[in-house]
C-alpha positions in Angstrom: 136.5 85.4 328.0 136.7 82.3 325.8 135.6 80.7 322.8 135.5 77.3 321.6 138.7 77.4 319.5 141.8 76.2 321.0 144.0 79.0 321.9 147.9 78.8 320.6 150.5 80.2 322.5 151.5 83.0 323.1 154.1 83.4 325.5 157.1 84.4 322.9 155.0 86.8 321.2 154.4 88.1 323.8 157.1 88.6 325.7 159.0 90.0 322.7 156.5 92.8 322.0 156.6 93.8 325.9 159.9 94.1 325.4 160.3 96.3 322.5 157.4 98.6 324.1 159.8 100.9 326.2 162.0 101.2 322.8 159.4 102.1 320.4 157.8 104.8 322.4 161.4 106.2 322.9 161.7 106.4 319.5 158.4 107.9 318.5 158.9 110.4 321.2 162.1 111.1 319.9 161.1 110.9 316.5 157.5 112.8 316.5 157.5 115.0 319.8 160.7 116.1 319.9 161.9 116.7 316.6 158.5 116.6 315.0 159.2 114.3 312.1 158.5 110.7 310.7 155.0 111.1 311.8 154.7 107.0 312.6 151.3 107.5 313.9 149.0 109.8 311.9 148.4 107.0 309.6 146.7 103.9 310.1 149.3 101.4 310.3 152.6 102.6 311.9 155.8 102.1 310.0 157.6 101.3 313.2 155.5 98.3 313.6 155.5 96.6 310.6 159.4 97.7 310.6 159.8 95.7 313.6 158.0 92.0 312.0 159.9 93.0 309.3 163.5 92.1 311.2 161.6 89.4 312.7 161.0 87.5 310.0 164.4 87.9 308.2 166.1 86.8 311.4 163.9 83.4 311.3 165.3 81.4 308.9 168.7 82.1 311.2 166.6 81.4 314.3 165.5 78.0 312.7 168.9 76.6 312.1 170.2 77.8 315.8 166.7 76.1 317.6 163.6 74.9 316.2 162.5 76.5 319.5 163.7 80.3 319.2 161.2 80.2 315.4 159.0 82.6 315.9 155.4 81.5 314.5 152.8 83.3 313.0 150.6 83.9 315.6 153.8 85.3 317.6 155.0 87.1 314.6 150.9 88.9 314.8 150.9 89.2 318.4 154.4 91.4 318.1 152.1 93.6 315.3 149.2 93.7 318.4 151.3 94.9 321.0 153.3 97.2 319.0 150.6 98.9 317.5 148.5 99.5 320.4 151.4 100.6 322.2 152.4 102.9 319.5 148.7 104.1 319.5 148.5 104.5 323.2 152.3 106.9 322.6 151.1 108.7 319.3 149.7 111.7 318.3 146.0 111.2 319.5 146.7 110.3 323.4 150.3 110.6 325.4 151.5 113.3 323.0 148.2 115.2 323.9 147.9 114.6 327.0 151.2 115.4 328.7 150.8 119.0 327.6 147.4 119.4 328.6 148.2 118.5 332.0 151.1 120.3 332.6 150.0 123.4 330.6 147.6 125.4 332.8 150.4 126.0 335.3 153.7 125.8 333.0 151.8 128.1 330.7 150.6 130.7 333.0 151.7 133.9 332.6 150.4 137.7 334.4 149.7 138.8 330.6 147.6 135.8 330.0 146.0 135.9 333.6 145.2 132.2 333.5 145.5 131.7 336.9 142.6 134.1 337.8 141.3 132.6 334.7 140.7 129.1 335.6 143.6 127.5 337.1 141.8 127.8 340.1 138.9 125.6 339.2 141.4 122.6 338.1 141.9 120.2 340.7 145.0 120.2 341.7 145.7 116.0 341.7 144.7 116.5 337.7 147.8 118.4 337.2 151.6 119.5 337.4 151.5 122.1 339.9 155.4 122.2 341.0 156.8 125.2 338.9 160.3 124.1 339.2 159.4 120.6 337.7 158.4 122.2 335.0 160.1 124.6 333.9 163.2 122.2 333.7 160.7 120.5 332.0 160.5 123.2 329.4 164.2 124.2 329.5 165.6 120.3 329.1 169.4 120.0 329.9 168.4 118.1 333.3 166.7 114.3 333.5 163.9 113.1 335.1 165.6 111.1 337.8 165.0 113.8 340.8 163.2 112.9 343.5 161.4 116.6 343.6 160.2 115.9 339.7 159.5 112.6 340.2 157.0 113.5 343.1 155.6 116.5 340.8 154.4 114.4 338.5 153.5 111.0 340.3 149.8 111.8 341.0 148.8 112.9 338.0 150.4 110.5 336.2 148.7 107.7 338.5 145.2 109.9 338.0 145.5 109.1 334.2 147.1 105.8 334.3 143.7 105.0 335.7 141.3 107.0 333.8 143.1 105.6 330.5 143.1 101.5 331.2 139.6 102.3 332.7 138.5 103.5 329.2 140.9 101.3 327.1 139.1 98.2 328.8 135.8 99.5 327.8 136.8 99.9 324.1 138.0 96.4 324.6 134.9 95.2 325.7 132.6 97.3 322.9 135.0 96.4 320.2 134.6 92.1 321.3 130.8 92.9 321.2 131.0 94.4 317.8 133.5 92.1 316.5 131.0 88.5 315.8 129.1 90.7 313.5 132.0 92.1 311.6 134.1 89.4 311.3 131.8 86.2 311.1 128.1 88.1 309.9 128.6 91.0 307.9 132.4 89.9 306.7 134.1 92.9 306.9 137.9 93.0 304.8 139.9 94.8 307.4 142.1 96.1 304.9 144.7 97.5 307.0 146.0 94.2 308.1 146.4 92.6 305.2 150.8 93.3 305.1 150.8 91.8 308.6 149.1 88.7 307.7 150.8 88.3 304.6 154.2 89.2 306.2 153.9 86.6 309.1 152.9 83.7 306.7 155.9 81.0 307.4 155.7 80.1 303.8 157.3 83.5 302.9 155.1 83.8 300.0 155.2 87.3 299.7 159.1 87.3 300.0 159.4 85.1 297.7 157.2 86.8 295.0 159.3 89.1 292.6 156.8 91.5 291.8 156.9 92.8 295.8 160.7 92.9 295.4 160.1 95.1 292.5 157.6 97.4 294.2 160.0 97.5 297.3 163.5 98.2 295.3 161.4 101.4 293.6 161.0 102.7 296.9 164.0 101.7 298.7 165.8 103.2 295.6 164.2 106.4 296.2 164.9 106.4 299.8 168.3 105.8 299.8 168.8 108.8 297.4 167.0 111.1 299.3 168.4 110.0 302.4 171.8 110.6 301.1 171.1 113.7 300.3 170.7 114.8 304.1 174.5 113.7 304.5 175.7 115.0 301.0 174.1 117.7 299.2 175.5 116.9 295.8 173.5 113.4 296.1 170.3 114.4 293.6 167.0 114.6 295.7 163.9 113.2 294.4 161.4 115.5 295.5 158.3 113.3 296.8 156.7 114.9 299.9 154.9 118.1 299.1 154.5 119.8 295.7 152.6 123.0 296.3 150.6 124.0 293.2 148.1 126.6 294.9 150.3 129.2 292.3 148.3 127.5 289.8 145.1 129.4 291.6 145.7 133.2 291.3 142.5 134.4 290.3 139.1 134.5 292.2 136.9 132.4 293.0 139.7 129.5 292.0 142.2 131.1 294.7 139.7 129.5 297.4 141.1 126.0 296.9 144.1 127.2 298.5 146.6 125.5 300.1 146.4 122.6 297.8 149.2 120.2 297.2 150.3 117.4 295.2 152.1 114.4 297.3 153.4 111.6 296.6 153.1 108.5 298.9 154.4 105.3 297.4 153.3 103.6 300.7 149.0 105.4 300.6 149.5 104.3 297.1 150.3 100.8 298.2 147.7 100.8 301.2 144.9 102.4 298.7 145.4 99.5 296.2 143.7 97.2 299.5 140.6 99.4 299.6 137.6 99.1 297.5 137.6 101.7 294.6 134.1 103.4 295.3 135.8 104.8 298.9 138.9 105.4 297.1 137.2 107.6 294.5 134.6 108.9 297.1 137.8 110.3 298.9 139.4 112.2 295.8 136.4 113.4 294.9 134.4 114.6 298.1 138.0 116.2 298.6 138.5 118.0 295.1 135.0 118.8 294.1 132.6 119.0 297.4 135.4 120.2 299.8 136.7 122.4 297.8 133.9 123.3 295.4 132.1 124.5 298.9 134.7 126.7 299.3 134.7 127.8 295.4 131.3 128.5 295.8 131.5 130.8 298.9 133.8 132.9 297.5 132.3 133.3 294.2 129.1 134.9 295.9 131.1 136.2 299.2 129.6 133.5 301.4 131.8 133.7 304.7 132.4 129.8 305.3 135.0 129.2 307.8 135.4 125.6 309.1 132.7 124.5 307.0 134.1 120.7 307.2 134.8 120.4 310.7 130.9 120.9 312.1 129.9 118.4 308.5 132.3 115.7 309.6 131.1 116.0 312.9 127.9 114.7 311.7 129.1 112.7 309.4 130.9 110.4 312.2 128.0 110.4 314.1 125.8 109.2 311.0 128.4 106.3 310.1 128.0 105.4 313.9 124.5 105.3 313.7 125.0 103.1 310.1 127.3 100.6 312.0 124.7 100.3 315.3 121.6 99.9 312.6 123.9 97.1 310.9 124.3 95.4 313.9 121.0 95.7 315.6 120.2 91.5 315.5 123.2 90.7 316.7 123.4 93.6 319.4 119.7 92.4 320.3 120.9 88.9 320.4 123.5 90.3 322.6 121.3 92.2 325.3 118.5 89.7 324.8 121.0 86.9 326.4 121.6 89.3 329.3 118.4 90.6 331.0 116.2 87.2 329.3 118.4 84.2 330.7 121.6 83.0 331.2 123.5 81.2 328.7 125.7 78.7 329.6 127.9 79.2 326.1 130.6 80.6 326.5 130.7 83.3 323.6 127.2 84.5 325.4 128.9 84.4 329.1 131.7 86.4 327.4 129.3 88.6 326.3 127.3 89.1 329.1 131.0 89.8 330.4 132.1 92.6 328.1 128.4 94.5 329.2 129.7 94.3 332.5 133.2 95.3 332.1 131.2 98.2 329.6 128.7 99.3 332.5 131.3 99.5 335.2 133.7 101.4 332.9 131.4 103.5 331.9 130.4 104.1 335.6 134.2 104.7 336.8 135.1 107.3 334.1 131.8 109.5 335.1 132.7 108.9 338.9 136.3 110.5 337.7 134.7 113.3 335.9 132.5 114.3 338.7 135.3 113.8 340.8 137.3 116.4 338.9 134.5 118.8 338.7 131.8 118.0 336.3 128.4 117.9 336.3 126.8 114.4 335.3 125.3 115.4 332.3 128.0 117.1 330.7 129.9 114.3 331.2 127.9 111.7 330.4 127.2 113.4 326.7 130.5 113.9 326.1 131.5 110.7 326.9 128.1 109.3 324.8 129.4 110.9 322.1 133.1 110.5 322.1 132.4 106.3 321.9 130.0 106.7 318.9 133.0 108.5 317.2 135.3 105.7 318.1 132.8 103.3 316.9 132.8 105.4 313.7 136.4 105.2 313.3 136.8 101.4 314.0 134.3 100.9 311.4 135.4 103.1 308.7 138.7 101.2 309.2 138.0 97.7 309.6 135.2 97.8 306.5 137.0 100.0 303.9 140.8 100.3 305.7 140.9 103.8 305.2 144.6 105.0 305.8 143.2 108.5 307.9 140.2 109.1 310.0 141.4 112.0 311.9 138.2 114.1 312.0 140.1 117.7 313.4 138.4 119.8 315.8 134.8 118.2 315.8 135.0 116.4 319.2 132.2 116.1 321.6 132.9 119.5 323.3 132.6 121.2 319.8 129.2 119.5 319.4 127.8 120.3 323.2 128.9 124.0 322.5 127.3 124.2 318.9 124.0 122.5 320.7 123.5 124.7 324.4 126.4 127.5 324.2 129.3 127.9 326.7 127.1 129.4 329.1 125.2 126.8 329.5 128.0 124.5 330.2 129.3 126.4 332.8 133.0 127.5 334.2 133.7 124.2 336.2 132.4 121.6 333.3 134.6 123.9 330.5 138.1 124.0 332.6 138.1 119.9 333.1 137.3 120.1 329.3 140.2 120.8 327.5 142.2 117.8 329.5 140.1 115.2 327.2 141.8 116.7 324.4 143.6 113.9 323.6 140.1 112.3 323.1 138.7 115.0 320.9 141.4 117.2 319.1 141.7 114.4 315.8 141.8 110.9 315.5 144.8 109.9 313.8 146.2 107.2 316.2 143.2 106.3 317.9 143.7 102.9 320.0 140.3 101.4 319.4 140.8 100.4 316.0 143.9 98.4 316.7 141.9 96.5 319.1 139.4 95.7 316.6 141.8 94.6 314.2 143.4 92.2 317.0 140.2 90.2 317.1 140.6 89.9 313.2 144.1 89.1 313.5 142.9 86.3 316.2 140.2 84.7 314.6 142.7 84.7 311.1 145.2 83.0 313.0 143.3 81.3 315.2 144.3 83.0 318.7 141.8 82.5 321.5 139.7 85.2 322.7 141.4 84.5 326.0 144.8 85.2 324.7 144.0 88.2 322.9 142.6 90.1 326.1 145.9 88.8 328.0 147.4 90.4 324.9 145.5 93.8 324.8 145.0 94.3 328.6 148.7 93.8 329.1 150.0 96.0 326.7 147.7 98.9 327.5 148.7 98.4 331.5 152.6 98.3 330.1 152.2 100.6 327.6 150.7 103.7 329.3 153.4 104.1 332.1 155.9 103.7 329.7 154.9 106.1 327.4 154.8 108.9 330.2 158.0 107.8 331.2 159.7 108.3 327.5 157.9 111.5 327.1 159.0 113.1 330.4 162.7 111.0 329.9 163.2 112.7 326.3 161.8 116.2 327.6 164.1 116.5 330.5 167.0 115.3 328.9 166.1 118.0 325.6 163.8 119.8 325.9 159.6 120.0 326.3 157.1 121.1 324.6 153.3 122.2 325.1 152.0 123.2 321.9 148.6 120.9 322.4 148.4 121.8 326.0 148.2 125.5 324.8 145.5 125.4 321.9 143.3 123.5 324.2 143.5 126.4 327.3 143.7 128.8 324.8 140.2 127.5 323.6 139.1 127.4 327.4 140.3 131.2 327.8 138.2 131.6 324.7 135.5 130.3 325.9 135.3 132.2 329.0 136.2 135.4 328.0 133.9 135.7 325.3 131.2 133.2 326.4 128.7 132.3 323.4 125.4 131.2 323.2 123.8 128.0 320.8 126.0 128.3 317.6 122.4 127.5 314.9 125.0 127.7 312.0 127.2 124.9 313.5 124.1 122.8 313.9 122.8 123.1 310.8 126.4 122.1 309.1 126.0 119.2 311.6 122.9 117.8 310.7 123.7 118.7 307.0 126.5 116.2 307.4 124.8 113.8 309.5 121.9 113.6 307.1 124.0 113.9 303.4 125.8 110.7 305.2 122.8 109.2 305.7 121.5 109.7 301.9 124.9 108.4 300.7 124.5 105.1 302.6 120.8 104.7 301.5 122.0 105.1 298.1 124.8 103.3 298.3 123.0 100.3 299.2 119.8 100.6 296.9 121.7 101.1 294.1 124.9 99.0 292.8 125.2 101.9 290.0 125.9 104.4 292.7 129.6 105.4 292.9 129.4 107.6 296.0 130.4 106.0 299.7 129.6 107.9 302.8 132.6 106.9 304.5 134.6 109.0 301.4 132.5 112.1 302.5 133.2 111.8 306.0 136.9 110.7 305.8 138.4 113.3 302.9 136.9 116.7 305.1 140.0 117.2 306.9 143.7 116.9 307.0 143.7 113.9 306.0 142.3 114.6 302.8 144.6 117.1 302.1 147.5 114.8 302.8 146.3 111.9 300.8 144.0 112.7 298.1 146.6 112.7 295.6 147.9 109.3 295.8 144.7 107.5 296.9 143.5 109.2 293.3 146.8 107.2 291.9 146.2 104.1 293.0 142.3 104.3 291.9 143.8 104.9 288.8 145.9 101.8 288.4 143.3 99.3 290.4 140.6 100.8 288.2 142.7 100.0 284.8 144.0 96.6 286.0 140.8 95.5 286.9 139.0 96.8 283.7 141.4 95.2 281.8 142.7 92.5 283.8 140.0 91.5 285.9 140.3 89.4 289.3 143.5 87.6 288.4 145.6 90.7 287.1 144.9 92.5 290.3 146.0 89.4 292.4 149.3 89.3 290.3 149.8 93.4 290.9 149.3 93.4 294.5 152.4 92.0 295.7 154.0 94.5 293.9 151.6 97.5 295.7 152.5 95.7 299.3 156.2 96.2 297.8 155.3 99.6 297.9 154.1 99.8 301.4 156.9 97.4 302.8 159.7 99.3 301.0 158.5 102.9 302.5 158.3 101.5 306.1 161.5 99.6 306.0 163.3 103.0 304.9 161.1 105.3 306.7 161.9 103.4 309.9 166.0 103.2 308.8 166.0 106.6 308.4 164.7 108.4 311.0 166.2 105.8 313.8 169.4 107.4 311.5 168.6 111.0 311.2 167.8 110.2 315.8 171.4 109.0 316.2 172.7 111.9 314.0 171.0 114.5 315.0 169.2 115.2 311.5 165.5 115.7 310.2 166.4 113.7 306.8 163.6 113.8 303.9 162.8 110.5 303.4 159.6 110.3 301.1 157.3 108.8 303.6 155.6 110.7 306.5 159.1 112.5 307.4 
């Protein structure tokens, strides 16, 4: 697909971030699967990454006096970010690290107390899965490597199966996101917060390195890092403690006990990323999270309401809702878009790239039902799910590009909750629910989703003026790379140490569930779901209508889950600050604070990442005061 701009090259860029693909999914394997730490990739921008353009741009200046030629420039210091990050996406919690289990669980995990093979395993295709017991139970046991011809065989077709499936679906993400991404960047203007470090990071003018205030902001943190990482090695070394102060003891008596667990954490790098965001999401999210979330929960126990998983089903909606939002924002350009492909053919070359991406969407779209089918669902099941699984992604990729919301993870609402909530499980039938729990990986949360990242690289293009043409050499060749790769490391570390199948069992154990104790229409579930999809709704009319109106839908939606729990803290920290400096201080004070914020940001990454490539070599989990 092309444009008019001239597209720079890319080859360097490019070929470094290939490169350094195998070794960062080795080291979030390591880091997040195996000893289930660091936690690169439950927030939206992975510390690995920016860790990564970090080393790049202090080797330059050395690169520069060695060859004018070896510089890396900014468009292949941003292409490095792209690759990376999609890679890391495509390795992270939300896809490989899913996925793996899923498909090796229904026969590594079945046992004659749990009877899964009378279950269902017999309804599973056996070209979906690992079927070769002794592959994997020296999968599960470790002390062995991968390198055997009879494991390598066990897992080859599968692993081919969801190569496929995944670059099938990847490409029409691509293709949806390039549609959406004229009216974002160029019509509606959209801030995509999240890249804001990587762009300022891969200026060649160093600006942000050379600004004191960011050195500040970065020493705090280092400072704090270093301590606590010190501590790991010497216990006399005084520990700052940063990550989790629990202060549900504070909430003894009833109704207040409700709010429990709530904790207090402190994240110098969400406080950094939170300064980027506009303050009516940041203080949307703090409060929805204090005084909606929990207040609901308050409230139910102070008249004996039984609410469980009353946010799950309301943020369900309230995806859907900010979906609907985003396709109502668009609707010119997206008529524009269809207009130009059943009314006549443009000779442009943005509208033949569009008429392009349709395709590519149409055909996708077609191949992943054909693989359904294929693996034993019905058409309609599959088309709904899948229906609904892309407005969720659009969702995401919205809340993130507009308001650069550090978490979208949106736990246990997925399609499949929705279909079951709307007909039952028995209307869904055996063979539809036991293919089900494989596109967990879609549906479980959202934290590393890959279709953000891909929005964010036609930002990053159209900033640094990268062709269109570039960036889907860019994307397409990172997601074919990347997915191979990131099986490999998983099933590499695994058999070396040892694997694990914790997401592969509370998906069957949903399915087994689900079939033992088969349920009709769940009318409460719906009703939570069209509570959220409507309150959504209100918010965004209000939002709009009124500039007075300090509520943002995308605060409800976003602050329901674990995320909010995580964050909610020190996103209400850094509305604090922004909301003082720009009271007080106005435009230009916050310009002068923000390099100082981004020193935040920087310095947590740079030590996260030092540490826990550290605490990998030395065998430790050390507590840095990031994600670790």
């Amino acid at each position: 697909m092309n444009n008019k701009r001239q597209g720079t090259g890319i080859t360097k860029g490019l070929i470094v971030g290939v490169f350094l693909i195998p070794l960062h999914c080795y080291w979030l394997i390591h880091m997040e699967m195996l000893r289930y730490f660091g936690h690169a990739t439950i927030i939206g921008i992975f510390f690995n990454v920016i860790f990564s353009i970090f080393l790049i741009v202090l080797i330059n200046p050395l690169l520069r006096k060695i060859s004018l030629k070896l510089v890396f420039s900014q468009q292949d210091v941003l292409i490095v970010f792209i690759v990376l990050s999609q890679a890391s996406a495509i390795c992270g919690h939300s896809l490989i690290q899913v996925l793996v289990p899923s498909i090796a669980a229904p026969y590594g995990l079945a046992t004659p107390e749990n009877g899964w093979k009378d279950l269902f395993v017999g309804s599973i295709p056996t070209w979906l899965v690992v079927h070769d017991m002794k592959a994997l139970d020296q999968f599960l046991k470790g002390g062995s490597n991968l390198y055997n011809m009879s494991y390598i065989r066990a897992w080859l077709t599968p692993i081919l199966v969801w190569s496929g499936f995944l670059i099938t679906l990847l490409l029409v993400m691509i293709c949806i996101n390039f549609i959406f991404s004229h009216q974002w960047i160029k019509k509606e203007r959209l801030p995509y917060p999240i890249v804001y470090l990587p762009l300022e990071m891969s200026n060649l003018e160093l600006t942000l390195f050379k600004n004191r205030l960011m050195w500040v902001g970065f020493s705090i943190v280092a400072f704090l890092g270093i301590l606590n990482g010190l501590h790991a090695f010497y216990p006399s070394v005084p520990h700052v403690p940063m990550k989790n102060t629990y202060i549900g003891h504070l909430f003894i008596n009833r109704p207040w006990s409700a709010v429990r667990p709530i904790s207090l954490i402190f994240f110098p790098f969400i406080i950094g990323l939170a300064f980027l965001i506009p303050l009516e999401l940041a203080f949307s999210f703090w409060f929805f999270f204090l005084f909606f979330w929990k207040g609901q929960l308050i409230l139910g126990d102070m008249f004996s309401w039984q609410l469980p998983s009353i946010a799950a089903e309301q943020a369900g909606g309230a995806y859907i809702a900010l979906s609907l939002i985003a396709i109502w924002s668009a609707k010119k350009h997206l008529y524009s878009v269809f207009r130009n492909l059943f009314g006549h053919i443009s000779e442009t070359a943005k509208d033949r790239s569009y008429q392009t991406a349709i395709m590519g969407i149409v055909i996708g779209f077609i191949l992943i039902i054909l693989f359904c089918c294929k693996a034993g669902m019905s058409i309609w099941v599959s088309v709904t799910f899948f229906i609904i699984y892309f407005f969720i992604a659009v969702s995401v990729v919205r809340v993130r590009t507009q308001l650069g919301s550090p978490v979208h993870d949106l736990h246990f609402s997925g399609p499949e909750v929705m279909m079951i909530d709307g007909v039952g499980v028995r209307r869904l039938g055996q063979r539809n629910l036991s293919i089900i729990p494989f596109f967990w990986f879609l549906s479980r949360a959202h934290y590393s989703d890959v279709p953000p990242h891909q929005a964010e690289a036609f930002f990053i293009g159209e900033k640094a003026r990268i062709s269109h043409r570039n960036l889907f050499l860019c994307m397409i060749l990172t997601t074919v790379v990347a997915i191979p790769v990131s099986f490999w490391a998983y099933l590499d570390v695994s058999y070396r140490f040892q694997g694990k199948l914790g997401f592969g069992h509370e998906s069957f154990v949903r399915l087994q569930k689900w079939i033992t104790n088969p349920t009709e229409p769940n009318v409460r579930g719906l009703g939570l779901f069209f509570i959220g999809l409507g309150f959504t709704l209100f918010l965004n009319v209000m939002n709009r209508q009124f500039i007075w109106w300090p509520f943002h839908p995308a605060g409800y939606a976003v602050s329901s889950t674990h995320g909010g729990h995580l964050l909610w803290f020190p996103i209400f920290l850094s509305w604090s600050m922004k909301l003082l400096i720009l009271k007080y201080g106005g435009q230009k004070a916050y310009k002068t604070a923000l390099p100082f914020f981004l020193g935040l940001v920087l310095g947590d990454f740079v030590l996260a990442s030092f540490w826990t490539l550290i605490g990998i070599v030395f065998n430790l989990n050390i507590a840095h005061q990031g994600m670790v």
